[in-house]
N, C-alpha and C positions, 0 to 999 in steps of 0.2 A: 629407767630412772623415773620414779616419780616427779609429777610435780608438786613444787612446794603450795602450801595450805597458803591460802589469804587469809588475810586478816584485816576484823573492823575495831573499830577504836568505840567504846561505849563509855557513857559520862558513870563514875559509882560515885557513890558517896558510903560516908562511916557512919555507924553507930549514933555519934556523939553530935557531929552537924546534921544530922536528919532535920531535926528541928529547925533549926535556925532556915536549913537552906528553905524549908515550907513556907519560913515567912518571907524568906527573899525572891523566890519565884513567884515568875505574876500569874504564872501557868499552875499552881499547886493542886488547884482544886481538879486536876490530870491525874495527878500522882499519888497513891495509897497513902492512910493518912498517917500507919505505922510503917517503922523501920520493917519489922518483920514482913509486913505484906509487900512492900516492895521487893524487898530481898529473895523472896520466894518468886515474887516476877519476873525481876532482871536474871537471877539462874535458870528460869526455864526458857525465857527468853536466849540466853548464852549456851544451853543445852540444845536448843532447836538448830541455832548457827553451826553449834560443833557438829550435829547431825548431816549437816547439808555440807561438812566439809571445809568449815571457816573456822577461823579460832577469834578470838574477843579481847582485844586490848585493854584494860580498862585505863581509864583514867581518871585520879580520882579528882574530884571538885570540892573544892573547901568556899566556904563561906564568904571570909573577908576578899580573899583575891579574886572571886566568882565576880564577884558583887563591881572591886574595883576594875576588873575587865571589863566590865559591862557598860560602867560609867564613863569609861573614856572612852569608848565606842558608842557612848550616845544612844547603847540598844536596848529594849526590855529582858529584864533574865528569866526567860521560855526556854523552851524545850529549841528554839532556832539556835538561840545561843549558847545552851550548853551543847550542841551537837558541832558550831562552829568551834567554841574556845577547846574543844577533842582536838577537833581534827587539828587545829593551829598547834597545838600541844605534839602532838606526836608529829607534826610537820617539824616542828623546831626540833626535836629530838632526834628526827633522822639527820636533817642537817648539822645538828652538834657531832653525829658520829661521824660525817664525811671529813671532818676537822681534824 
């Protein structure tokens, strides 16, 4: 019996908030300055994980709820927090399925 693949939970973002989220991170100047460069990142990046036996959750991150997560939490929106508001994210979703 094999065992099952682990899996990590990664922040994606779309198309269309690329932009916005740029201006909302305080981290941006981290992050490719096109949708496409990134895009081409984060799949090799998720291609290296599948390599090594992991699969890639993603998660996606939108703008205004990134933003109001951030705010009530009092924290800067970096690379800290989008890698917290994942994991919370798919924290809450396993426990919604235990329900």
């Amino acid at each position: 019996m094999a065992a099952p693949n682990l899996t990590l939970s990664a922040p994606w973002f779309s198309r269309s908030d690329y932009p916005a989220l740029l201006e909302l991170f305080s981290d941006a100047n981290k992050l490719p300055t096109t949708y496409d460069a990134w895009l081409e990142r984060a799949k090799g990046v998720e291609r290296q994980f599948q390599k090594a036996g992991l699969d890639i959750s993603k998660t996606w991150i939108r703008p205004i709820p990134f933003a109001a997560w951030c705010d009530e939490r009092n924290i800067s929106p970096d690379q800290v927090a989008r890698l917290i508001f994942v994991n919370e994210a798919v924290q809450d979703l396993l426990e919604s399925r235990q329900h």
